[in-house]
C-alpha positions as CSV (number, residue, x, y, z in Angstrom):
1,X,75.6,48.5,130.2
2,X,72.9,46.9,130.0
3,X,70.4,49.4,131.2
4,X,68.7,47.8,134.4
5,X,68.3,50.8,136.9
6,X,65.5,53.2,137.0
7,X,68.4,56.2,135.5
8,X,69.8,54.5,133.1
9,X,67.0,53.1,131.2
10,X,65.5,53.5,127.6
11,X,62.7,55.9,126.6
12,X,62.9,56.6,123.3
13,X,64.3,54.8,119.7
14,X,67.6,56.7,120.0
15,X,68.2,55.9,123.5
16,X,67.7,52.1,121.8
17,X,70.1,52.2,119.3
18,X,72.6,53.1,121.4
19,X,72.1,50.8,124.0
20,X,72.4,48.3,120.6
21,X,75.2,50.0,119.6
22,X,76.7,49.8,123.3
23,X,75.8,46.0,124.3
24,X,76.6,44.4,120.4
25,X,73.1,42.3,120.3
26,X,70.4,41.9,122.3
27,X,67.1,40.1,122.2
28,X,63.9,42.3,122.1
29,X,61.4,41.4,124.5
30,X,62.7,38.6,127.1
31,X,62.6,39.4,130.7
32,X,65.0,39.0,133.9
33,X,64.0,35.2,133.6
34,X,66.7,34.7,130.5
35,X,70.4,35.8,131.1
36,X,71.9,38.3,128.4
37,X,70.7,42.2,127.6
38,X,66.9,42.8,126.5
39,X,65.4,45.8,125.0
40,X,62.8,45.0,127.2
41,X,64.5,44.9,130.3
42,X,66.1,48.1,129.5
43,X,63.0,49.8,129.3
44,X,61.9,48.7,132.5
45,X,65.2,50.0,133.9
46,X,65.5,47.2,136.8
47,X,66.9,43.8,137.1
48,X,63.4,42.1,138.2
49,X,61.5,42.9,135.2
50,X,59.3,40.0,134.1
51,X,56.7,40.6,130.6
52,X,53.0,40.5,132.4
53,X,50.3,38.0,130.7
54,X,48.3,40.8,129.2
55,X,50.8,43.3,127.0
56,X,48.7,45.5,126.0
57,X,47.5,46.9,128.9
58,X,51.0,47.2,130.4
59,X,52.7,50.6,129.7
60,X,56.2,49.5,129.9
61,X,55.9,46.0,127.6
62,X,53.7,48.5,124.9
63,X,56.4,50.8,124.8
64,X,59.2,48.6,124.7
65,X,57.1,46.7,121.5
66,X,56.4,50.4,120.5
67,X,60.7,51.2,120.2
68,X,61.2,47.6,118.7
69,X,59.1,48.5,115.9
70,X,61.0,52.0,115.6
71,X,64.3,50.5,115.8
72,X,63.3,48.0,112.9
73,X,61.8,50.3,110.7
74,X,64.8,52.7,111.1
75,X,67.2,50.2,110.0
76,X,70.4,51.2,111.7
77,X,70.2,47.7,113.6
78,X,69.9,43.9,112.3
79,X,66.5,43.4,113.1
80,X,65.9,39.6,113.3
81,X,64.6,36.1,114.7
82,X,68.3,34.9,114.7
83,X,69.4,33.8,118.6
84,X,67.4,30.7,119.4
85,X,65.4,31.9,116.6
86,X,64.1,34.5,118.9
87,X,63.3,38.1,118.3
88,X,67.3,39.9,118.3
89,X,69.4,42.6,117.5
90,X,72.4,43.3,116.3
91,X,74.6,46.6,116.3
92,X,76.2,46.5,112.4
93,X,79.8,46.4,113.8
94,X,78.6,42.9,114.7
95,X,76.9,42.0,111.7
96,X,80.0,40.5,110.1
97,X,80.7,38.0,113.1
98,X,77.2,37.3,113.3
99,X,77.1,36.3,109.1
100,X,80.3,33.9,109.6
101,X,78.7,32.2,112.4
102,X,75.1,31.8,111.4
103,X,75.2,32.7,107.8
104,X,75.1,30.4,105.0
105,X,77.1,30.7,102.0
106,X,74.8,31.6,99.0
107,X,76.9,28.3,97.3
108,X,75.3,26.5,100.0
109,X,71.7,27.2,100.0
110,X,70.7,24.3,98.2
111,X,72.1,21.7,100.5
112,X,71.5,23.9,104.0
113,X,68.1,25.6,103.5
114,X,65.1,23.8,102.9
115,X,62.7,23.6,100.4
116,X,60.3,26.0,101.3
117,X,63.2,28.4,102.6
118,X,64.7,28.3,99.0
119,X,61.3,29.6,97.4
120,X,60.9,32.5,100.0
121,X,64.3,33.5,98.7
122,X,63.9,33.5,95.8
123,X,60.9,35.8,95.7
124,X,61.9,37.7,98.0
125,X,65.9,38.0,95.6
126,X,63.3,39.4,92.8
127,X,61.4,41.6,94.6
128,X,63.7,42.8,97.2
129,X,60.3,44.0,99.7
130,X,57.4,42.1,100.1
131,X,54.4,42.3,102.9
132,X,53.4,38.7,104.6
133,X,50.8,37.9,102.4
134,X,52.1,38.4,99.1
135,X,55.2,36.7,99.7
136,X,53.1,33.9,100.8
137,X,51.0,33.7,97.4
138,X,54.1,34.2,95.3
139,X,56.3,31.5,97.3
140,X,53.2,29.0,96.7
141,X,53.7,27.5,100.5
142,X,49.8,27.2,101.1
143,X,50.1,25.7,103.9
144,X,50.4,28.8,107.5
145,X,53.0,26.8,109.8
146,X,55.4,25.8,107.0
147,X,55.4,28.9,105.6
148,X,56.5,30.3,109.2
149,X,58.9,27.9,109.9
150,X,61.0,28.7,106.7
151,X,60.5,32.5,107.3
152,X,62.3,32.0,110.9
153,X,64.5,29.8,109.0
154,X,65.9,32.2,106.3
155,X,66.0,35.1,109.4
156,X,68.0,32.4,111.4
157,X,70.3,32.4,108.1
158,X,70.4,36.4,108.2
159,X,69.0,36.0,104.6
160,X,65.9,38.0,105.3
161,X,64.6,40.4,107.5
162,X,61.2,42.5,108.3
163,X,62.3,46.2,107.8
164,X,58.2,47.4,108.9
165,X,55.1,46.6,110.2
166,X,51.6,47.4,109.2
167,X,48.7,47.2,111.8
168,X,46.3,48.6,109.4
169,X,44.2,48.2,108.3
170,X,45.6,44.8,109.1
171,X,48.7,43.6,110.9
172,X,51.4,42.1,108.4
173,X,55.4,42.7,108.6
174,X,57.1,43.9,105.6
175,X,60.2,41.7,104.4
176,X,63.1,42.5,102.6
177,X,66.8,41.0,102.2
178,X,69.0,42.3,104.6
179,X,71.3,43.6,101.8
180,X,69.4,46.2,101.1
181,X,70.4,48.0,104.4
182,X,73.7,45.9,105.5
183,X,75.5,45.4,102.2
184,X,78.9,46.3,103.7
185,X,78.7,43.8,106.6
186,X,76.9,41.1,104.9
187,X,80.0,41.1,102.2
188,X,83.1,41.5,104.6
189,X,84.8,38.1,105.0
190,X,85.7,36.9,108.5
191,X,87.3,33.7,110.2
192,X,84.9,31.8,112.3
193,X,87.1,31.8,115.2
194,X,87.5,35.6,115.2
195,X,83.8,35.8,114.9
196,X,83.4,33.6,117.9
197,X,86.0,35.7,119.3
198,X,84.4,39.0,118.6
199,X,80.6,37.4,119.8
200,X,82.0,36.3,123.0
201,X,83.7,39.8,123.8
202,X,80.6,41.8,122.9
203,X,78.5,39.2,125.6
204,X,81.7,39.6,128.8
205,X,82.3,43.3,127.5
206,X,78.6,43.8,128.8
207,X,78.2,41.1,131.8
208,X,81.7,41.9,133.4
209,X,81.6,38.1,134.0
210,X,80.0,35.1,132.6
211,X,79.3,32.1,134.4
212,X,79.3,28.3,132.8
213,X,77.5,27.6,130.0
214,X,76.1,31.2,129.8
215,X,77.0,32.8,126.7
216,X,75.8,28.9,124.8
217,X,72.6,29.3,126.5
218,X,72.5,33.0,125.6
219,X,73.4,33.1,122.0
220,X,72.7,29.4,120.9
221,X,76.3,28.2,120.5
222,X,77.6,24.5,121.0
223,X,79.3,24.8,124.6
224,X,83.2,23.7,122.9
225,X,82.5,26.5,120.3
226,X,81.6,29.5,123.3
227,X,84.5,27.9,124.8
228,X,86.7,28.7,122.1
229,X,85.7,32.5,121.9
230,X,86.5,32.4,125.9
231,X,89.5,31.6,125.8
232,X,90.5,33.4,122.4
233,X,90.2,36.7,124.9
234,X,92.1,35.1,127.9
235,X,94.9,34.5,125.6
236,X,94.1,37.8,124.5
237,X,94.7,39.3,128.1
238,X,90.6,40.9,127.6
239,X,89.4,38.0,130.1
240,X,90.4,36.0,133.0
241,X,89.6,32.4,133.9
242,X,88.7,32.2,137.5
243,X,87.0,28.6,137.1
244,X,85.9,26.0,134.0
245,X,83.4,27.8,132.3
246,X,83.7,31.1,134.5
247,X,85.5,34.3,132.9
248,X,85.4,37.9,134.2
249,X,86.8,40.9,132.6
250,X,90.1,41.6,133.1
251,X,89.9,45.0,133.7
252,X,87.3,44.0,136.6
253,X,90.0,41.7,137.9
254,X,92.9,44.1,137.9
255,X,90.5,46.8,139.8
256,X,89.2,43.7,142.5
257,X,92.8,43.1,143.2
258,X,93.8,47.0,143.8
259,X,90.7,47.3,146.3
260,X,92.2,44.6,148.1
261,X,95.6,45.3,148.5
């Protein structure tokens, strides 16, 4: 599932999207050194894979930064700074879990997004695409650092997105609201604990089995709330328990125990 032997890993922008589609989300370019599926790890196509010092030199981190970019500008995937605030995506059947958990309603937005988060939105609301330096003239946030922060911010929020990036004649991401490719998902309305649900089967669908603490540290979830979307699937009958904090497909479980007998 998650592409880490030498056959089964990702070459191109369409074997990407499915290994998107087939995982749920994904960060793009962590190594072996952080649990969960990478994009970058599945290009290597091995489960020691670790992103060298120099990148640019390095066939396999260039091409895996080369597919990131593709993905993106193709727009069939969330493309985002959302997990940890970390480069991630998302598969669209996801997107709707994803919105009820991170998401912020557009009533709240005053109270929950900061100052400088509220004027990037509001540009980018009226003009709907936007490269980095124009949004940062028209948002008026002078200063680099706070400007960046409320752009991770507002992708964090799923409220805005890069959909390209320009290397010349010099580099700059394009923005744009997330609406303009994801309307569907971004207005279907669903229960937190579903979502948490739904999050948590995507990450055990893909691992087999998740050890303590594993899908928090993974997807930036308070421990009690990961614990929650656990359990929802071993009432479910999709997981099993084997230990606090330990669950393993239930399927895998049911096949352990015929081997055995």
């Amino acid at each position: 599932m998650w592409r880490r032997d030498p056959e089964c890993r990702v070459e191109d922008v369409h074997q990407a999207e499915r290994f998107i589609e087939d995982v749920g989300f994904c960060e793009a370019l962590t190594d072996s050194r952080r649990p969960g599926p990478s994009l970058y790890v599945a290009v290597c196509g091995r489960r020691d894979a670790h992103m060298p010092r120099n990148v640019q030199k390095d066939p396999e981190s260039s091409l895996a930064w080369t597919i990131k970019d593709d993905v993106m500008r193709r727009g069939r995937c969330f493309y985002g700074k959302v997990l940890r605030g970390r480069a991630t995506f998302v598969a669209p059947r996801l997107i709707p879990f994803f919105n009820a958990v991170w998401g912020i309603p557009r009533k709240a937005e005053k109270t929950q997004l900061s100052i400088d988060a509220q004027f990037i939105l509001k540009v980018m609301r009226r003009e709907w695409e936007m490269g980095t330096r124009d949004l940062r003239e028209e948002s008026g946030i002078k200063e680099r650092a706070k400007f960046d922060k409320a752009l991770v911010e507002l992708q964090k929020a799923l409220k805005v997105i890069p959909s390209d990036v320009l290397y010349e004649p010099k580099f700059t991401y394009i923005w744009s609201v997330p609406e303009a490719r994801f309307a569907d998902q971004l207005t279907e309305v669903v229960d937190r604990e579903v979502a948490l649900k739904e999050i948590a089967r995507a990450y055990l669908a893909g691992a087999g089995m998740t050890l303590r603490r594993e899908l928090a540290q993974v997807t930036g979830l308070k421990a009690p709330e990961a614990g929650l979307g656990n359990w929802a699937l071993v009432d479910e009958g999709f997981a099993k328990r084997l230990a606090p904090g330990i669950y393993r497909l239930a399927k895998l479980e049911k096949a352990s125990l015929a081997s055995s007998a």
